[in-house]
Backbone as a chain_set.jsonl record, in Angstrom:
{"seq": "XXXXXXXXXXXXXXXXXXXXXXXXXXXXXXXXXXXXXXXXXXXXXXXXXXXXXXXXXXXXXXXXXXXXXXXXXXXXXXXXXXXXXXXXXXXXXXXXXXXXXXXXXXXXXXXXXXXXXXXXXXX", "coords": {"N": [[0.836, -1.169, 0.0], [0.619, 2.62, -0.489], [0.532, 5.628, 0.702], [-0.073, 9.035, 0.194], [0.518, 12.941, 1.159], [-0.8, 16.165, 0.046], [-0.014, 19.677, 0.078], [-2.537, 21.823, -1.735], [-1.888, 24.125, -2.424], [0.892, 24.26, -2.903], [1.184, 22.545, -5.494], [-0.213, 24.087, -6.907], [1.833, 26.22, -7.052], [4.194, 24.997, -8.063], [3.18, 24.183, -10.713], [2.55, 26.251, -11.842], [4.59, 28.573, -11.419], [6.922, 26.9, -12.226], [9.172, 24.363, -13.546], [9.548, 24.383, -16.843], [6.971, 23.064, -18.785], [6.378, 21.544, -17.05], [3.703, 20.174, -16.06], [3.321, 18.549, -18.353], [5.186, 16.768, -18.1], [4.121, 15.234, -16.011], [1.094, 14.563, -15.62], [-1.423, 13.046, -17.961], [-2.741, 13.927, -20.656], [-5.746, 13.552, -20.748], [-5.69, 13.239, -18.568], [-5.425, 15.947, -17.273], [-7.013, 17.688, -19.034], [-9.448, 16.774, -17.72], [-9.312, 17.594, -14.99], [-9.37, 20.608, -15.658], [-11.599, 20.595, -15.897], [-13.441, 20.512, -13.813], [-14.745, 21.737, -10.512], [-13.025, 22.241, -8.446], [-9.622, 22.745, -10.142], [-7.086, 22.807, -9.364], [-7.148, 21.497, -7.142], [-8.186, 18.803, -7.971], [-5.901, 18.435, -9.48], [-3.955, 18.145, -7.809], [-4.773, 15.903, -6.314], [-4.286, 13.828, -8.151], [-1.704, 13.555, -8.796], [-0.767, 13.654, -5.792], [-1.778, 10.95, -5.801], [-0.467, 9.322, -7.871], [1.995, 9.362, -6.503], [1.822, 7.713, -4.501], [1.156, 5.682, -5.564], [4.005, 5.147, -6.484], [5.301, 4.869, -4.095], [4.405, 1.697, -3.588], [5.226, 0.836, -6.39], [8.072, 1.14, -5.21], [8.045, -0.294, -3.292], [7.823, -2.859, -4.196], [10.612, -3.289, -5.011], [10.832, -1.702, -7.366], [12.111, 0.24, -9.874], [12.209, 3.922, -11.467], [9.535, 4.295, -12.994], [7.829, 6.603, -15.147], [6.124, 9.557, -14.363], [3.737, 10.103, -16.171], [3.279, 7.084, -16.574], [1.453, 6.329, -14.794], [-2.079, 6.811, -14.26], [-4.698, 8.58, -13.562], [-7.734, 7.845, -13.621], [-11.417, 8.031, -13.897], [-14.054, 5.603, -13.25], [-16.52, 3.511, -14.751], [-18.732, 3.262, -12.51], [-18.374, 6.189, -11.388], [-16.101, 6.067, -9.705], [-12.33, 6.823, -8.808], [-10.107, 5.307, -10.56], [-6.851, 3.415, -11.615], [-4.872, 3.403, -14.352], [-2.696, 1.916, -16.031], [0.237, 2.265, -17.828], [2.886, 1.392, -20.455], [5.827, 0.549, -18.732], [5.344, 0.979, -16.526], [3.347, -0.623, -16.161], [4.038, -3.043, -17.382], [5.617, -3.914, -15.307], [3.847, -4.384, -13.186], [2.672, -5.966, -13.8], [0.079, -9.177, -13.18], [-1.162, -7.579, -11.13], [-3.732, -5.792, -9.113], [-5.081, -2.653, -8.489], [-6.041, -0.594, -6.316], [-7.813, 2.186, -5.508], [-8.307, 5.542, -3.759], [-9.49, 8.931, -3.132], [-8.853, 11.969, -1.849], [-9.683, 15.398, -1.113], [-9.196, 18.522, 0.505], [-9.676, 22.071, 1.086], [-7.204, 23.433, 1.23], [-5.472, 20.376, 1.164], [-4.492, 17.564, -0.418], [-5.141, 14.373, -0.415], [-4.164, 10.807, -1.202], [-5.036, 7.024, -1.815], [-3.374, 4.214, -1.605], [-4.328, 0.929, -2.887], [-1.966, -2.625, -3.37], [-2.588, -5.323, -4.81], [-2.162, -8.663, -5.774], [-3.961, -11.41, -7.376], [-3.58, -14.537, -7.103], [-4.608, -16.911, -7.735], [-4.979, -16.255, -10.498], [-2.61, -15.766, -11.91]], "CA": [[0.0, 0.0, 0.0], [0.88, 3.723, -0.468], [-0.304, 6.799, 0.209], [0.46, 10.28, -0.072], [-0.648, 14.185, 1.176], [0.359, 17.235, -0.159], [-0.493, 21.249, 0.213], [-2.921, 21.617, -3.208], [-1.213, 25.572, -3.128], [2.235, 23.756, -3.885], [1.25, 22.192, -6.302], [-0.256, 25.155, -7.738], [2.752, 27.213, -7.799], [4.851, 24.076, -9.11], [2.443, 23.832, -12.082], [1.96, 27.897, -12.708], [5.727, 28.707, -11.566], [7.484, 25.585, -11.954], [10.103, 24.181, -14.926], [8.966, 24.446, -18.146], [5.809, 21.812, -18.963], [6.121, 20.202, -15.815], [2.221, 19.742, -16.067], [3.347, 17.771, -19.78], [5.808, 15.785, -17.368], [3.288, 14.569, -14.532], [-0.012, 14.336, -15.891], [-1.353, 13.02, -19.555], [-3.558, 14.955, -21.533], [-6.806, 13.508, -19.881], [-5.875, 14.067, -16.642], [-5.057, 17.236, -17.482], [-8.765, 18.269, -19.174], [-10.726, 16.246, -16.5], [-9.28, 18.437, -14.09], [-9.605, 21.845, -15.569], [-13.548, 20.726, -16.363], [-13.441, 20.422, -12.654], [-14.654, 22.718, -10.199], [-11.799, 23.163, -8.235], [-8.867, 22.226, -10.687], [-6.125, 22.157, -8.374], [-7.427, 20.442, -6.055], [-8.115, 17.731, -8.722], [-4.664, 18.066, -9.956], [-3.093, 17.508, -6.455], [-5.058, 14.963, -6.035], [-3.458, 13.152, -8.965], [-0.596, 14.039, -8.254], [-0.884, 12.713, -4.492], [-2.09, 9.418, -6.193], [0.931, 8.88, -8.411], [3.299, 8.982, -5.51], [1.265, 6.577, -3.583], [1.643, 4.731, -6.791], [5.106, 5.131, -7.062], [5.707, 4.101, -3.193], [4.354, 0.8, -3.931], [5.916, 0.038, -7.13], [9.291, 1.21, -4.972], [8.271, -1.28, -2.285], [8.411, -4.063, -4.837], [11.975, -2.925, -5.912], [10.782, -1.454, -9.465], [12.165, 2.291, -9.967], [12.238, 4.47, -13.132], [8.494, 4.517, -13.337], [7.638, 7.693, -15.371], [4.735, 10.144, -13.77], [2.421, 9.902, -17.043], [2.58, 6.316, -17.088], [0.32, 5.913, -13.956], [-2.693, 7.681, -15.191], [-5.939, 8.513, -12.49], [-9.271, 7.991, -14.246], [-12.426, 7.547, -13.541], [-14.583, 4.189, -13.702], [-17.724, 3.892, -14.932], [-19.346, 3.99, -11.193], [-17.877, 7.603, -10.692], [-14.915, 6.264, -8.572], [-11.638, 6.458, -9.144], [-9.014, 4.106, -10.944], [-5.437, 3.528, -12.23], [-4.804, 3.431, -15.793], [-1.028, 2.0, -16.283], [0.734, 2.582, -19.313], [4.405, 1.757, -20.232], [7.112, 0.122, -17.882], [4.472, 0.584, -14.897], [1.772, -1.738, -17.019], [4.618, -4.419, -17.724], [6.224, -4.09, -14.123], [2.817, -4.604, -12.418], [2.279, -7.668, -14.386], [-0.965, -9.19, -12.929], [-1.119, -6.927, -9.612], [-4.346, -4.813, -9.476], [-4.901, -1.544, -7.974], [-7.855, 0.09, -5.432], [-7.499, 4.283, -5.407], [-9.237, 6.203, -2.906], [-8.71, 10.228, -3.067], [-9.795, 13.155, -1.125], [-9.265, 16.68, -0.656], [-10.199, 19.402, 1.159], [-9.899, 23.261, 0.046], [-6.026, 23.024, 1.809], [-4.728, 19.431, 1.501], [-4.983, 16.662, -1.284], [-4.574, 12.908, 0.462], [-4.151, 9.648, -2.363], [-4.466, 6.227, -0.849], [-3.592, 3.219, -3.357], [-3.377, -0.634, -1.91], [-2.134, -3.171, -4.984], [-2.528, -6.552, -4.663], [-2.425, -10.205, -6.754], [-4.441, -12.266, -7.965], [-2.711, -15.699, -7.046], [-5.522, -18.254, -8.745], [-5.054, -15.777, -11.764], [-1.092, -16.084, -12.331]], "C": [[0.886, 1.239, 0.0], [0.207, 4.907, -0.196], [0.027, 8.299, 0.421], [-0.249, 11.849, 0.293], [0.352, 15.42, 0.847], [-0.279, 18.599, -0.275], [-0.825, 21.609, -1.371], [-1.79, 23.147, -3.647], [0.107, 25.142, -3.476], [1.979, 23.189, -4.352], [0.949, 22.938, -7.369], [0.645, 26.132, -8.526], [3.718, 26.256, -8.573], [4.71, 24.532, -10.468], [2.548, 25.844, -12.777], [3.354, 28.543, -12.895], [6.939, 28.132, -11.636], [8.508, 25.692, -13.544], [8.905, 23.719, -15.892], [8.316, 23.008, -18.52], [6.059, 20.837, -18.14], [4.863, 19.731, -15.998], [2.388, 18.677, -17.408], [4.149, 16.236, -19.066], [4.925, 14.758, -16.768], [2.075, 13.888, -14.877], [-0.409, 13.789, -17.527], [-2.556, 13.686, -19.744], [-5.131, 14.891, -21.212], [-7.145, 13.79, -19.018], [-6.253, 15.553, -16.635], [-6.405, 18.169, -17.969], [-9.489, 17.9, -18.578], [-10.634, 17.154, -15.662], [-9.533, 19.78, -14.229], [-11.22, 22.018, -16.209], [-13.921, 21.193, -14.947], [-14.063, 21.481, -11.58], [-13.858, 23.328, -9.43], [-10.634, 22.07, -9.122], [-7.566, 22.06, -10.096], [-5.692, 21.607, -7.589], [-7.33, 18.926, -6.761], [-6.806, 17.664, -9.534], [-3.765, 17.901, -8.846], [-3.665, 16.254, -6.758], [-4.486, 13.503, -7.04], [-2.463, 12.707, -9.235], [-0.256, 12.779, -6.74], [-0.854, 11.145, -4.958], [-0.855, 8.714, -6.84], [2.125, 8.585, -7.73], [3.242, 7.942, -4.703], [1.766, 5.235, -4.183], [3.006, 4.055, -6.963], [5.61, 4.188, -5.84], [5.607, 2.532, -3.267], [5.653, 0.269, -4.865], [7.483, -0.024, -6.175], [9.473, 0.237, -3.342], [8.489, -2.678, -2.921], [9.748, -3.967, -5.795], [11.54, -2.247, -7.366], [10.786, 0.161, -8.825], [11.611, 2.231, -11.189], [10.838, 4.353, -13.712], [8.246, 5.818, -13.717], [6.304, 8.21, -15.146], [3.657, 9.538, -14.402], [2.347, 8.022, -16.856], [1.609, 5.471, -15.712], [-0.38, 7.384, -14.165], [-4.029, 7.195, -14.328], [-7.066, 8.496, -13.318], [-10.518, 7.537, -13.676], [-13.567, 6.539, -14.131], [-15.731, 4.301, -14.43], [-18.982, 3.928, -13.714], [-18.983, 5.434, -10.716], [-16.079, 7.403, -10.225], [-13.512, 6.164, -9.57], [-10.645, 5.709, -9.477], [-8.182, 4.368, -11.228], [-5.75, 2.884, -13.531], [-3.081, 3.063, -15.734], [-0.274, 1.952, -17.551], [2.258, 2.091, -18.979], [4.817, 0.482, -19.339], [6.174, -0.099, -16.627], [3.36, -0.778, -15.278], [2.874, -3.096, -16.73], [5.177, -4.796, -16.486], [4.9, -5.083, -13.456], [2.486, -6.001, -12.438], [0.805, -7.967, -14.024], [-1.229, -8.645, -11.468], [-2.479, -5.858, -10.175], [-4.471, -3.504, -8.169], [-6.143, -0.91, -7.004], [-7.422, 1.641, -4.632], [-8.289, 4.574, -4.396], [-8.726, 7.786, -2.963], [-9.309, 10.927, -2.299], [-9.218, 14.201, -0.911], [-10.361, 17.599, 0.24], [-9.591, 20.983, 0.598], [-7.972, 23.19, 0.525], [-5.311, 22.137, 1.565], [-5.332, 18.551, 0.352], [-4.505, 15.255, -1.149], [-4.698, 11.386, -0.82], [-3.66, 8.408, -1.577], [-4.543, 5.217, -2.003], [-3.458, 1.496, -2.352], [-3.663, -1.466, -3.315], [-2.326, -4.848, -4.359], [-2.494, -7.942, -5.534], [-2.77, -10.91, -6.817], [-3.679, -13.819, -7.821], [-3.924, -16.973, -8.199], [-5.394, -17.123, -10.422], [-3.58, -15.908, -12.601], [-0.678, -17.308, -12.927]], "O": [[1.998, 1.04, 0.489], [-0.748, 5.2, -0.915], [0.789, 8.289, 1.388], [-1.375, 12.084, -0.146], [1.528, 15.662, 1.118], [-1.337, 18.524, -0.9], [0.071, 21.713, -2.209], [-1.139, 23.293, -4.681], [0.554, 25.704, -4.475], [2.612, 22.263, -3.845], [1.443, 22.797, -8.488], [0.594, 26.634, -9.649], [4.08, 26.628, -9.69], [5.549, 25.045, -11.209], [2.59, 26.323, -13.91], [3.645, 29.028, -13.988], [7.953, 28.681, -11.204], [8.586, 26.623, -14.345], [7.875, 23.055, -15.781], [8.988, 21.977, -18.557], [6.011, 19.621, -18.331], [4.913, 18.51, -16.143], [1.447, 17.887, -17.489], [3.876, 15.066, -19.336], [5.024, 13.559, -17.03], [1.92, 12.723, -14.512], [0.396, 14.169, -18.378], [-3.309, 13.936, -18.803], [-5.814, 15.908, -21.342], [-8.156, 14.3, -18.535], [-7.196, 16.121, -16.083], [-6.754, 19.184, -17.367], [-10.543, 18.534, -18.619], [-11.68, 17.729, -15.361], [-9.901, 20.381, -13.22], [-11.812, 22.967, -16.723], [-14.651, 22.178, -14.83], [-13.675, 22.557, -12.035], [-13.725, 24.552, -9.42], [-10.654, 20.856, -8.919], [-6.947, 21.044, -10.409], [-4.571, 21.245, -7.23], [-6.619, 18.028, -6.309], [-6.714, 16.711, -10.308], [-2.666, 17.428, -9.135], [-3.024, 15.5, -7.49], [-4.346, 12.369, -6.583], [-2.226, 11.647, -9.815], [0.229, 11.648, -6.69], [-0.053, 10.308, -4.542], [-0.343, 7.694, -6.38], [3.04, 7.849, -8.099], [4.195, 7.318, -4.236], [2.376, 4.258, -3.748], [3.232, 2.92, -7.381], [6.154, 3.106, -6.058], [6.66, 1.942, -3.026], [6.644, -0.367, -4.504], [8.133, -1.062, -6.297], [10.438, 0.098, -2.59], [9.171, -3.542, -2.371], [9.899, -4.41, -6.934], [12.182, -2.501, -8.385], [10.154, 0.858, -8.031], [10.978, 1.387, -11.824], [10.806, 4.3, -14.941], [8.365, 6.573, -12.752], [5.337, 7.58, -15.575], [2.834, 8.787, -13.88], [1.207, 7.59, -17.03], [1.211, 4.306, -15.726], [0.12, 8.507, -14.232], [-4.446, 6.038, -14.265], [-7.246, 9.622, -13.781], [-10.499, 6.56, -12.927], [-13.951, 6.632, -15.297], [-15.945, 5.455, -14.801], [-20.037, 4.523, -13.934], [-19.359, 5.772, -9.594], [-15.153, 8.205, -10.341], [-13.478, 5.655, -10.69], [-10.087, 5.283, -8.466], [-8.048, 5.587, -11.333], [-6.633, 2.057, -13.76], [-2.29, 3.945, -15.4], [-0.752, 1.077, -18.274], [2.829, 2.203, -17.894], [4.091, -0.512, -19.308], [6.206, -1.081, -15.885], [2.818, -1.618, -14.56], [2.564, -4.015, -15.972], [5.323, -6.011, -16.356], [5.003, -6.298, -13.281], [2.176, -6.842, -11.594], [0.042, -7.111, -14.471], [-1.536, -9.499, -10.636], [-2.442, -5.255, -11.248], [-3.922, -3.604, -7.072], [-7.282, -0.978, -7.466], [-6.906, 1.945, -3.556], [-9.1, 3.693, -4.112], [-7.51, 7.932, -2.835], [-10.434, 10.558, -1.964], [-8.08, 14.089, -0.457], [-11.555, 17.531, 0.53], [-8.988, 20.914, -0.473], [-7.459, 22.603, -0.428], [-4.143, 22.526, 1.595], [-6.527, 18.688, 0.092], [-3.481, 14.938, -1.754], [-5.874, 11.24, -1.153], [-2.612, 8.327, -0.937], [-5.31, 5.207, -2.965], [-2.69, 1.159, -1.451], [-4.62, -1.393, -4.086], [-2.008, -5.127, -3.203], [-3.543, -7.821, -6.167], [-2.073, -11.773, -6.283], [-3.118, -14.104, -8.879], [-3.677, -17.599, -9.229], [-5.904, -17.614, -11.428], [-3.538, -16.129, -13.811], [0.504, -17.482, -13.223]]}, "num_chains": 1, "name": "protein.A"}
């Protein structure tokens, strides 16, 4: 399991005063318009954010680095809730391991909780 909290206003100034297309770095192009449909969009881009690190802790508890931001990718299911999308090096690492998101913010703080687990009768 992983999970992650982080101050949505740093992430704000990251993204607004940050290195050049960090937001092109972190997020992919969905994320990126889900959130500014959004009504608060920074909140929903912490929160993505938050999630990816949660993400990342995991994969870096089963030894796997060098996972790149975009290729864990937050979307939403067709019940509303949210899911992982893995793309890339994180997709082929994961192998058959699946994923269960939980997010939340508040106008201040954006919290991402991830727990992965495997399928043993499926391997």
């Amino acid at each position: 399991m992983g999970t992650d909290l982080i101050e949505i206003a740093r992430v704000r100034a990251a993204l607004e005063g940050g290195a050049p297309r960090l937001a092109e770095r972190l997020f992919t192009r969905d994320e990126w318009t889900y959130c500014q449909m959004q009504s608060q969009p920074w909140a929903s881009l912490a929160v993505r954010f938050a999630a990816k690190e949660a993400v990342r802790k995991i994969f870096g508890q089963w030894g796997i680095e060098g996972v790149v931001w975009r290729e864990t990718e937050v979307v939403t299911n067709d019940r509303g809730a949210p899911a992982l999308r893995l793309h890339g090096t994180a997709l082929q690492q994961a192998g058959s391991a699946r994923f269960a998101l939980s997010l939340s913010h508040t106008d201040e703080l954006a919290q991402a909780f991830c727990v992965a687990w495997k399928d043993e009768t499926h391997e």
